[in-house]
HTML snippet that shows the backbone in 3Dmol.js (N, CA, C, O; Angstrom):
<script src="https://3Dmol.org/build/3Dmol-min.js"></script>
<div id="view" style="width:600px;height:400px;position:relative"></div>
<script>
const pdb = `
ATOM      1  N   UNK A   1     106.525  50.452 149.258  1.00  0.00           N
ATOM      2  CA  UNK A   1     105.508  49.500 149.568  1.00  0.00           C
ATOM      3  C   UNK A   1     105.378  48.473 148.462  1.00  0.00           C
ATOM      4  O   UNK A   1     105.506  47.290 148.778  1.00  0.00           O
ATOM      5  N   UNK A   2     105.085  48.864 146.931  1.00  0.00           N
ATOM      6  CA  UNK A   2     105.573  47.866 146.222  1.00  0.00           C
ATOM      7  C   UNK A   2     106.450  47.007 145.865  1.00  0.00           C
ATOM      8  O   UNK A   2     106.219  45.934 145.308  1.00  0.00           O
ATOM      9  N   UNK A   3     107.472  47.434 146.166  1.00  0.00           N
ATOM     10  CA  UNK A   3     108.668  46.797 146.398  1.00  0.00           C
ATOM     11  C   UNK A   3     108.575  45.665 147.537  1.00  0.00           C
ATOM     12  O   UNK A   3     109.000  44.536 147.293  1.00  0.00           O
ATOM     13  N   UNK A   4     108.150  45.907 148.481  1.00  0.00           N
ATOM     14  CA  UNK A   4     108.050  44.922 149.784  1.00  0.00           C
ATOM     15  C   UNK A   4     107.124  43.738 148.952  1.00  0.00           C
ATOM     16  O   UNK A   4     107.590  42.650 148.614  1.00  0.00           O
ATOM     17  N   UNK A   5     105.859  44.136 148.722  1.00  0.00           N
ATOM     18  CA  UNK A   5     104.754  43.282 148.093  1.00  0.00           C
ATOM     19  C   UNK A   5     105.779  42.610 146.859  1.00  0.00           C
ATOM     20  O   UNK A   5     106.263  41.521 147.166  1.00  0.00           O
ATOM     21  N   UNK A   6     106.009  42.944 146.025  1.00  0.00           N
ATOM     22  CA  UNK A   6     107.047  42.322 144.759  1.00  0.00           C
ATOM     23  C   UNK A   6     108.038  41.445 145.463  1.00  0.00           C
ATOM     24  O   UNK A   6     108.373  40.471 144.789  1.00  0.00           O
ATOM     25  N   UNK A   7     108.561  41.534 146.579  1.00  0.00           N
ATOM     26  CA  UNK A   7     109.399  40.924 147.094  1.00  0.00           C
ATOM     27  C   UNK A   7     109.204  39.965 147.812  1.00  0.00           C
ATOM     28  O   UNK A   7     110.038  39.062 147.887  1.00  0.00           O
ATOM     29  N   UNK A   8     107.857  39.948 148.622  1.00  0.00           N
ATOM     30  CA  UNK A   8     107.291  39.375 149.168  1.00  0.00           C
ATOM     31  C   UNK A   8     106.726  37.986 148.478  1.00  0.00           C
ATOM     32  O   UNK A   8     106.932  36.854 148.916  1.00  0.00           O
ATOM     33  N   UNK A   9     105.938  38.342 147.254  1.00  0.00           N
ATOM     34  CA  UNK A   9     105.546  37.481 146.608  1.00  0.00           C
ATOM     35  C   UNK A   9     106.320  36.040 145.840  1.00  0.00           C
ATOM     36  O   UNK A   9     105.973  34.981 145.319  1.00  0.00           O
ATOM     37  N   UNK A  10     107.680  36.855 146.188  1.00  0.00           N
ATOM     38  CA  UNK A  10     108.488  35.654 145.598  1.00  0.00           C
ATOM     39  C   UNK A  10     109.501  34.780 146.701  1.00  0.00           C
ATOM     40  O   UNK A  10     110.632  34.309 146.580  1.00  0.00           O
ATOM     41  N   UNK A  11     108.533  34.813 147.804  1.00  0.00           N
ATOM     42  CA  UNK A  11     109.198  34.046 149.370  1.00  0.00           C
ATOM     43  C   UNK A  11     108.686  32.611 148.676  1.00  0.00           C
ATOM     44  O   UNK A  11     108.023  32.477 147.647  1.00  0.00           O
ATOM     45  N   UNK A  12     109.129  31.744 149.435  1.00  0.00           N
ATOM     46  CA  UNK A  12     108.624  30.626 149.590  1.00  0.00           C
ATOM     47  C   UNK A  12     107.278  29.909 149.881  1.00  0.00           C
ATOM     48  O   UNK A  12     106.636  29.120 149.188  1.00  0.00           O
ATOM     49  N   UNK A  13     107.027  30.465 151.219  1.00  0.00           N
ATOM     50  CA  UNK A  13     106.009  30.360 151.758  1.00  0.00           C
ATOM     51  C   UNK A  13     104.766  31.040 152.034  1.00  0.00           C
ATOM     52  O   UNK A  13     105.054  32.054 151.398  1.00  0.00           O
ATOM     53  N   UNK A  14     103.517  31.303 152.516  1.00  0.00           N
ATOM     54  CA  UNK A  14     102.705  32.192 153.075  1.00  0.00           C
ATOM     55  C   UNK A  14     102.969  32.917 153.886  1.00  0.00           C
ATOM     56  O   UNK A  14     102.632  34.101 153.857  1.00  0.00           O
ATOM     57  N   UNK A  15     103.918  32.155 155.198  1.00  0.00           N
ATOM     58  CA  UNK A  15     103.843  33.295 156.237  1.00  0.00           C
ATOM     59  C   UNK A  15     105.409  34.486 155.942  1.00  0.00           C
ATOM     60  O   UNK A  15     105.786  35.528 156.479  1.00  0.00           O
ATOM     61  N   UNK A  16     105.740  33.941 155.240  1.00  0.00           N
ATOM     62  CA  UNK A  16     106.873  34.781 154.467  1.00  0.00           C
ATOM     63  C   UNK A  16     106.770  35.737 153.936  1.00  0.00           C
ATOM     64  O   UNK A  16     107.495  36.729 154.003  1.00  0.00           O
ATOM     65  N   UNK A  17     105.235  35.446 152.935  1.00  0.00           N
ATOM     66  CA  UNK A  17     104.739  36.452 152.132  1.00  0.00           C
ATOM     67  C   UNK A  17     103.978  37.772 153.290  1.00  0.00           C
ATOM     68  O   UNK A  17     103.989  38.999 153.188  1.00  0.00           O
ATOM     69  N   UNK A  18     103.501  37.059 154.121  1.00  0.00           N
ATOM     70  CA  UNK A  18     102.122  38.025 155.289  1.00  0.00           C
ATOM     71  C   UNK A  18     103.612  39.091 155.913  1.00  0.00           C
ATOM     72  O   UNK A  18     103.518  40.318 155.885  1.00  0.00           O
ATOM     73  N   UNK A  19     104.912  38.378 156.445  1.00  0.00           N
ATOM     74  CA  UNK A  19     105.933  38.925 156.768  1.00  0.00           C
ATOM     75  C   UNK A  19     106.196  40.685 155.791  1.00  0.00           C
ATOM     76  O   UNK A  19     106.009  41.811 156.252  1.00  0.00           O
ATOM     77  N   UNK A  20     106.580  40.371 154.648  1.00  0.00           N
ATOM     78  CA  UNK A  20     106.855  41.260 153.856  1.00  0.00           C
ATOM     79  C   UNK A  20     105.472  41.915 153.800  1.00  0.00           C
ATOM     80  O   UNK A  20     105.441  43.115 154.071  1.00  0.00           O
ATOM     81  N   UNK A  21     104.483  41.387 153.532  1.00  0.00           N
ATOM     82  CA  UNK A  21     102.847  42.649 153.822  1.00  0.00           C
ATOM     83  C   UNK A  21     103.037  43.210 155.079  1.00  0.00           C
ATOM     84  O   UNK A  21     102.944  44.428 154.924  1.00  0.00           O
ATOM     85  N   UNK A  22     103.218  42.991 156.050  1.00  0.00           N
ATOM     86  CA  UNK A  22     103.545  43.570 157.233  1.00  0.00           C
ATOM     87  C   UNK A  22     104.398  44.801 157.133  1.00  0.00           C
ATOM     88  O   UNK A  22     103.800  45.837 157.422  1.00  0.00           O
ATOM     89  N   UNK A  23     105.666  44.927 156.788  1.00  0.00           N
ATOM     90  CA  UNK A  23     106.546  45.874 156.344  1.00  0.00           C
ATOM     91  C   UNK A  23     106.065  46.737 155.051  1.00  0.00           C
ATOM     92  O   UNK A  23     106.523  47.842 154.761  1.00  0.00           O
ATOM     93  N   UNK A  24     104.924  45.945 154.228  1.00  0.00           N
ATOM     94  CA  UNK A  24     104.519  47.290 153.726  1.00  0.00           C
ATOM     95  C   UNK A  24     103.489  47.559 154.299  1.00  0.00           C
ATOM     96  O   UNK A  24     103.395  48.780 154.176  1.00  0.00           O
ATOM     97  N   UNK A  25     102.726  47.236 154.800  1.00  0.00           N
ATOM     98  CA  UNK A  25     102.051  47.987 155.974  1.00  0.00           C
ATOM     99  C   UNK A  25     102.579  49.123 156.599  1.00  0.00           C
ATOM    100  O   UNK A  25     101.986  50.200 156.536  1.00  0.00           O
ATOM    101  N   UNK A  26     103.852  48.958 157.318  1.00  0.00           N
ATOM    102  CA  UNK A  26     104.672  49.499 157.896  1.00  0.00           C
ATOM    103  C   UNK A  26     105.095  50.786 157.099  1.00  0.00           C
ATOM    104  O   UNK A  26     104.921  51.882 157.630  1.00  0.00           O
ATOM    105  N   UNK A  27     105.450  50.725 156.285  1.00  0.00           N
ATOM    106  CA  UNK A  27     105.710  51.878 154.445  1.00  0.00           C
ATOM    107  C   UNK A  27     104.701  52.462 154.628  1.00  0.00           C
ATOM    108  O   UNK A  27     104.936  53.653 154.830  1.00  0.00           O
ATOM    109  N   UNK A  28     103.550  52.194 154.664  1.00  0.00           N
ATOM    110  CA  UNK A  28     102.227  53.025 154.499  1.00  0.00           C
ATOM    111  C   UNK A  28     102.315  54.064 155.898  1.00  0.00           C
ATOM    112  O   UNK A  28     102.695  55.235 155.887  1.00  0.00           O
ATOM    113  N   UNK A  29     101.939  53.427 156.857  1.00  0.00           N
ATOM    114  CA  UNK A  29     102.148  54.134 158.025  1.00  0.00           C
ATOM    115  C   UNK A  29     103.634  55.491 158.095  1.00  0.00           C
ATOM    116  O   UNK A  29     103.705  56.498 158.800  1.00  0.00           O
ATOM    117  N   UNK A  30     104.616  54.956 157.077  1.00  0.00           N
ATOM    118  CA  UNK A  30     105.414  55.765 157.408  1.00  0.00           C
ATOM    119  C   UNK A  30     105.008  56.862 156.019  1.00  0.00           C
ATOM    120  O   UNK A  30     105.782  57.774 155.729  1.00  0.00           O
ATOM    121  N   UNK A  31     104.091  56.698 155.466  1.00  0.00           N
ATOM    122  CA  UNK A  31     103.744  57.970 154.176  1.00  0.00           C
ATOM    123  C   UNK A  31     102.764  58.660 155.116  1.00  0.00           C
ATOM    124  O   UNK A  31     102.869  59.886 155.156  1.00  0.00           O
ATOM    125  N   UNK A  32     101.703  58.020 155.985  1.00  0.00           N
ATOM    126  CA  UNK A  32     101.155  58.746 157.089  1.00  0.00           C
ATOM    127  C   UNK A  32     101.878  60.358 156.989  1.00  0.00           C
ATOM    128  O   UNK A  32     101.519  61.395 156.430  1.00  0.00           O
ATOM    129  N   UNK A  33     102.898  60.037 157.707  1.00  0.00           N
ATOM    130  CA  UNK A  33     104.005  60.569 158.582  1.00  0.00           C
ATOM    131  C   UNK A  33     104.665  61.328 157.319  1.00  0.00           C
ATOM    132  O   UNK A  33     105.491  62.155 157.708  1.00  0.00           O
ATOM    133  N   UNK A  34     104.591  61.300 156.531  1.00  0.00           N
ATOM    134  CA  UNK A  34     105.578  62.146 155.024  1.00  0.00           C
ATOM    135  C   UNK A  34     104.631  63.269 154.929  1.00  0.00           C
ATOM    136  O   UNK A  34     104.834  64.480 154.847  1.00  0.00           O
ATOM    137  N   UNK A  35     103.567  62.589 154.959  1.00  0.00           N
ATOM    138  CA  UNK A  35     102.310  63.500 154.056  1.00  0.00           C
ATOM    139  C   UNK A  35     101.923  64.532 154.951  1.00  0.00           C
ATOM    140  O   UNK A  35     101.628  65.635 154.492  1.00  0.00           O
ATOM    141  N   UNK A  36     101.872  64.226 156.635  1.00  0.00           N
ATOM    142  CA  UNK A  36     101.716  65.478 157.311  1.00  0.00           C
ATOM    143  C   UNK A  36     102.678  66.371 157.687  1.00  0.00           C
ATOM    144  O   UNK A  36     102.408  67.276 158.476  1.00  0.00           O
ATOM    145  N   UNK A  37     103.970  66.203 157.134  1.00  0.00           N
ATOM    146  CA  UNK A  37     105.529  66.899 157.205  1.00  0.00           C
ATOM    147  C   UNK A  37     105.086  67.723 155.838  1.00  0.00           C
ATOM    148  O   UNK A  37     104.817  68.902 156.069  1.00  0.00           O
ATOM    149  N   UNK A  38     104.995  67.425 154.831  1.00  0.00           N
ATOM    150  CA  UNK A  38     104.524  67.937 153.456  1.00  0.00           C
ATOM    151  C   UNK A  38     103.836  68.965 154.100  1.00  0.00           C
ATOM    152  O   UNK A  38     104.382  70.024 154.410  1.00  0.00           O
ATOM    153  N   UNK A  39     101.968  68.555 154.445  1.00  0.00           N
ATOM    154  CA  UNK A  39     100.790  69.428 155.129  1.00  0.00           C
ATOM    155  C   UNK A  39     101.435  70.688 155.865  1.00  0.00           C
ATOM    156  O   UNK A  39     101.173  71.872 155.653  1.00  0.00           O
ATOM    157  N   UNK A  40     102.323  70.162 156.763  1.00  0.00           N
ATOM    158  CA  UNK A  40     102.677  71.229 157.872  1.00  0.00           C
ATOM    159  C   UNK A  40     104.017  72.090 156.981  1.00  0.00           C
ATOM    160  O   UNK A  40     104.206  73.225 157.417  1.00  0.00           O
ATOM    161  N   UNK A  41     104.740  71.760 156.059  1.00  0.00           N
ATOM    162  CA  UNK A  41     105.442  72.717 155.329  1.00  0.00           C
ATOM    163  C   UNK A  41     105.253  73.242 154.220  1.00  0.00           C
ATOM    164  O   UNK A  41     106.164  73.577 153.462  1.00  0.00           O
ATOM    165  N   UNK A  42     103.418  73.445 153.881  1.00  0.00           N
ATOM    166  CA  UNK A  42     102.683  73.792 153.010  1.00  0.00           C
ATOM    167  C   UNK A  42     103.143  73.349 151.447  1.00  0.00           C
ATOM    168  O   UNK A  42     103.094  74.205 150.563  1.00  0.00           O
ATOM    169  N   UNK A  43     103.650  71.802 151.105  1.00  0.00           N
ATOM    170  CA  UNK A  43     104.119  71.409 149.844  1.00  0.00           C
ATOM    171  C   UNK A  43     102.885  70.944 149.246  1.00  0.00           C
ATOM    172  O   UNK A  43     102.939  70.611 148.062  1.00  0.00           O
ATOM    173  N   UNK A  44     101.677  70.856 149.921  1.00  0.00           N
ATOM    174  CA  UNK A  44     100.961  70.374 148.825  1.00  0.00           C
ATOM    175  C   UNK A  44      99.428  71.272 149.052  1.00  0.00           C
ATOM    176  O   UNK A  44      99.102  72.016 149.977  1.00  0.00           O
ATOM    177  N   UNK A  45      98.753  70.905 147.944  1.00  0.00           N
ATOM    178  CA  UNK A  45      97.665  71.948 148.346  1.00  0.00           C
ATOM    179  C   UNK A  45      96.385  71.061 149.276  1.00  0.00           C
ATOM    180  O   UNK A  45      96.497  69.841 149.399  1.00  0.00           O
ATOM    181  N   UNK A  46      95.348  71.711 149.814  1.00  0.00           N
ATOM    182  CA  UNK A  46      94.309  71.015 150.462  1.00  0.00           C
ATOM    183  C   UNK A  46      93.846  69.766 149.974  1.00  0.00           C
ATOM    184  O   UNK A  46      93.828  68.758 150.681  1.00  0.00           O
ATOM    185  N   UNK A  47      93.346  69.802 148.403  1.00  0.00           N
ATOM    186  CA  UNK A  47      92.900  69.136 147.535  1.00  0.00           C
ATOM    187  C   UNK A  47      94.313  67.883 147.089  1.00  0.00           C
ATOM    188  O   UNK A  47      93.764  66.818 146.806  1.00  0.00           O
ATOM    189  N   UNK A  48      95.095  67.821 147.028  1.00  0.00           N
ATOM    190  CA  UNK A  48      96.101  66.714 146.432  1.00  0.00           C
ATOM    191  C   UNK A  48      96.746  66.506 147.878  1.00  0.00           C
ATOM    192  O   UNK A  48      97.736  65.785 147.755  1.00  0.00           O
ATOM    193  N   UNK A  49      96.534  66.885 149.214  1.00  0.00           N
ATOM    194  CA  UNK A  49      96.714  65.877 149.887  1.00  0.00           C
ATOM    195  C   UNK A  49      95.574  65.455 150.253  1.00  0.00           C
ATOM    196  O   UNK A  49      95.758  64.317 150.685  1.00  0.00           O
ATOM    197  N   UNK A  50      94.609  65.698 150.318  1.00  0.00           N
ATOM    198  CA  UNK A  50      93.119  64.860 150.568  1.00  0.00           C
ATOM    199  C   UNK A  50      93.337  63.720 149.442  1.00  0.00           C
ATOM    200  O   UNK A  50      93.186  62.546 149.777  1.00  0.00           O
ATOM    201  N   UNK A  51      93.606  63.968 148.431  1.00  0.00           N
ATOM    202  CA  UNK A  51      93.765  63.051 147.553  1.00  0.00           C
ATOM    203  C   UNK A  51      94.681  61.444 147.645  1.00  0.00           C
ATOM    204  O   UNK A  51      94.529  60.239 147.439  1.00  0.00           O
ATOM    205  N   UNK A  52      95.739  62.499 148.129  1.00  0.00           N
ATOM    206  CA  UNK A  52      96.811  61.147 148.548  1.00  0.00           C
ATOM    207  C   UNK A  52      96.765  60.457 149.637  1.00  0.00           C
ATOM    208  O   UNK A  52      97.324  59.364 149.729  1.00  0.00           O
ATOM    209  N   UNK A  53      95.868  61.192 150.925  1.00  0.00           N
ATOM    210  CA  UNK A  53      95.722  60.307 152.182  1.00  0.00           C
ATOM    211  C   UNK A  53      94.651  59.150 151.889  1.00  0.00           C
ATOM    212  O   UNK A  53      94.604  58.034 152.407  1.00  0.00           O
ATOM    213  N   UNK A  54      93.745  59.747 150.854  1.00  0.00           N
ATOM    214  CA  UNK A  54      92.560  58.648 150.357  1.00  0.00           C
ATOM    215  C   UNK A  54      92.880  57.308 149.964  1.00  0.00           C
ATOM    216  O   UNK A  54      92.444  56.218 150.334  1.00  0.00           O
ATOM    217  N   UNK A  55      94.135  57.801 148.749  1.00  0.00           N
ATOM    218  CA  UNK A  55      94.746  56.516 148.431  1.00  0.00           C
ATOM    219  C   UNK A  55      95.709  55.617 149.129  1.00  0.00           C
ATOM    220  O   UNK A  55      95.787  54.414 148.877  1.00  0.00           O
ATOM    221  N   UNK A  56      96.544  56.322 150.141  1.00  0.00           N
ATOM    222  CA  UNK A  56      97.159  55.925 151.076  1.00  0.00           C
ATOM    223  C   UNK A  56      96.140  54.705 152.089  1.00  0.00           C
ATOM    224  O   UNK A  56      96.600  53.824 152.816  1.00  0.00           O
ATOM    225  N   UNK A  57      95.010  54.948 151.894  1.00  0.00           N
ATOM    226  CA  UNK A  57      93.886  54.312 152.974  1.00  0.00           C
ATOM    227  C   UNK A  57      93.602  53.512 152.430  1.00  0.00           C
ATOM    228  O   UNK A  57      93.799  52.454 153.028  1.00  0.00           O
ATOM    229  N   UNK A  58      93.024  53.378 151.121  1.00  0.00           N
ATOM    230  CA  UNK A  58      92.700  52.877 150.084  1.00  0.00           C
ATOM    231  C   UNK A  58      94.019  51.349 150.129  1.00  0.00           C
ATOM    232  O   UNK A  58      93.718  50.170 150.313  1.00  0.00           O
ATOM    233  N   UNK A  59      95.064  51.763 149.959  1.00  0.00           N
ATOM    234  CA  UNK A  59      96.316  51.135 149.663  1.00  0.00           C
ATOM    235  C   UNK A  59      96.278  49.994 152.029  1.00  0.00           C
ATOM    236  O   UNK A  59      96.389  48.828 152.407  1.00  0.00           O
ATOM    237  N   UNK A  60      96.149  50.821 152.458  1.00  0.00           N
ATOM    238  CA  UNK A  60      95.895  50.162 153.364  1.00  0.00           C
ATOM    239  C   UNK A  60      94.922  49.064 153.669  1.00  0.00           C
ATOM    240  O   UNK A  60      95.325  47.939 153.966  1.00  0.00           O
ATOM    241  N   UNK A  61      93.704  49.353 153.604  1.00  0.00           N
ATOM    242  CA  UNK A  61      92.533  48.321 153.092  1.00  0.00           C
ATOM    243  C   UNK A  61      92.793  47.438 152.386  1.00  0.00           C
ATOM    244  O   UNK A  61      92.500  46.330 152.836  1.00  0.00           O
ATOM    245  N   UNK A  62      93.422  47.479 151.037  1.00  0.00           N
ATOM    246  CA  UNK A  62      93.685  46.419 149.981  1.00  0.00           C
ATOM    247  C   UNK A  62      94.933  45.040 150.692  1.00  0.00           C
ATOM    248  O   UNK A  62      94.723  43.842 150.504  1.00  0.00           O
ATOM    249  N   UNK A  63      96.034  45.520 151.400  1.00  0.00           N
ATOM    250  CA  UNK A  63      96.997  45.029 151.601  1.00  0.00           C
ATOM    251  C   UNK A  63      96.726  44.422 153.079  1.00  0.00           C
ATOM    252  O   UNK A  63      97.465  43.458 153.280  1.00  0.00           O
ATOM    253  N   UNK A  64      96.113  44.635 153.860  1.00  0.00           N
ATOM    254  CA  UNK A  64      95.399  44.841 155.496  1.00  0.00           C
ATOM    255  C   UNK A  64      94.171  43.365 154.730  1.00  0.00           C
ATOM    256  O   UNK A  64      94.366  42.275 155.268  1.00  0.00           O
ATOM    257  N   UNK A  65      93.422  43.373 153.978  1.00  0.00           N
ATOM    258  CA  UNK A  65      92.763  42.534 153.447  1.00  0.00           C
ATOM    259  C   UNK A  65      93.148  41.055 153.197  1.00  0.00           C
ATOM    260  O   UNK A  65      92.575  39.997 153.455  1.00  0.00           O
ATOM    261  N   UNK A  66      94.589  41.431 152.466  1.00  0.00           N
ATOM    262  CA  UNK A  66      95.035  40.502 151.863  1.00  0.00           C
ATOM    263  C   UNK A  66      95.929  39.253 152.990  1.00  0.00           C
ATOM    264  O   UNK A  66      96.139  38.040 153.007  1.00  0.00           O
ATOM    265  N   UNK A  67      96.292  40.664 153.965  1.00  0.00           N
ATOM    266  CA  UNK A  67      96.787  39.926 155.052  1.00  0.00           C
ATOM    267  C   UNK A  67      96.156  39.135 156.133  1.00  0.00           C
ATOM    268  O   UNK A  67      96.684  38.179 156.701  1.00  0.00           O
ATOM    269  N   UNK A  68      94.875  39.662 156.386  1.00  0.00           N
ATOM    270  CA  UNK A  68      93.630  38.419 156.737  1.00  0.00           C
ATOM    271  C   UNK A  68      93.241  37.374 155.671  1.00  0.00           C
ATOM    272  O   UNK A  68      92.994  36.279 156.177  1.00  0.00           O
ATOM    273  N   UNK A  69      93.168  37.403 154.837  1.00  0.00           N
ATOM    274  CA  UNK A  69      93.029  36.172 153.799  1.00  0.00           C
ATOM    275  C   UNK A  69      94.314  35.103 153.707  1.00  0.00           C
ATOM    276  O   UNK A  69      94.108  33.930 153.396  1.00  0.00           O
ATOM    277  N   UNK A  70      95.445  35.524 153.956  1.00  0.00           N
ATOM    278  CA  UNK A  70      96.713  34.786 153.657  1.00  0.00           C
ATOM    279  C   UNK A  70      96.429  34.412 155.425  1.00  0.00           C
ATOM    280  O   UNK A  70      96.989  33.332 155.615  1.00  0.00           O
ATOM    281  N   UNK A  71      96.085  34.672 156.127  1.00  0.00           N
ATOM    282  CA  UNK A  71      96.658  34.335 157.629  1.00  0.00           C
ATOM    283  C   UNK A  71      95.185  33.368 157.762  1.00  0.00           C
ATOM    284  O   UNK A  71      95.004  32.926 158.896  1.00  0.00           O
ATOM    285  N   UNK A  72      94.621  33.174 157.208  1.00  0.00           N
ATOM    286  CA  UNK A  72      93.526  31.814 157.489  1.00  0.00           C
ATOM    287  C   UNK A  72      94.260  30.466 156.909  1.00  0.00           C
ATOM    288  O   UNK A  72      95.194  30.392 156.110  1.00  0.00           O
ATOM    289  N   UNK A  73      93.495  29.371 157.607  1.00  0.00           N
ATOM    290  CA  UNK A  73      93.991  28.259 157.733  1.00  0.00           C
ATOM    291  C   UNK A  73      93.752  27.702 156.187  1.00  0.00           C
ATOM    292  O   UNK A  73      92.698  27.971 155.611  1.00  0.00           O
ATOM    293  N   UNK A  74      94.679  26.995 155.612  1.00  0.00           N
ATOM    294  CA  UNK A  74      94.404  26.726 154.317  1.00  0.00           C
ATOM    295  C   UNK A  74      93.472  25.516 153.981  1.00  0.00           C
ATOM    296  O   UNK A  74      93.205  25.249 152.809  1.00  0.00           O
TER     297      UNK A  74
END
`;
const viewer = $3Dmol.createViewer("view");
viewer.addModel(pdb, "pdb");
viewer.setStyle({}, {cartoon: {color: "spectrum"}});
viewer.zoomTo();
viewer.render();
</script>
């Protein structure tokens, strides 16, 4: 996901940049999907995946934010 955002940031344009937030959007959604493969093959405990879905959300909000702010009219 950082990687997308780092990469993103050095497009040209805005909607270039919202492009690459999109795909890490997309990254996030796919840690969704890691973290309950983890859950269901007991790799992490109750407490440190509560932890990581928080920030996972957290990390969603921030980037989900940024992508309504970049998609208004300048």
């Amino acid at each position: 996901m950082a990687l997308n955002i780092a990469e993103g940031a050095g497009q040209v344009s805005r909607k270039q940049f919202v492009r690459y937030l999109d795909i890490a959007l997309g990254s996030l959604d796919e840690l969704q999907g890691v973290l309950e493969l983890a859950d269901a093959m007991g790799y992490l405990s109750g407490a440190t995946l509560e932890e990581l879905r928080k920030s996972r959300l957290h990390c969603v909000r921030l980037v989900a934010a940024l992508v309504r702010r970049l998609r208004e009219p300048e």
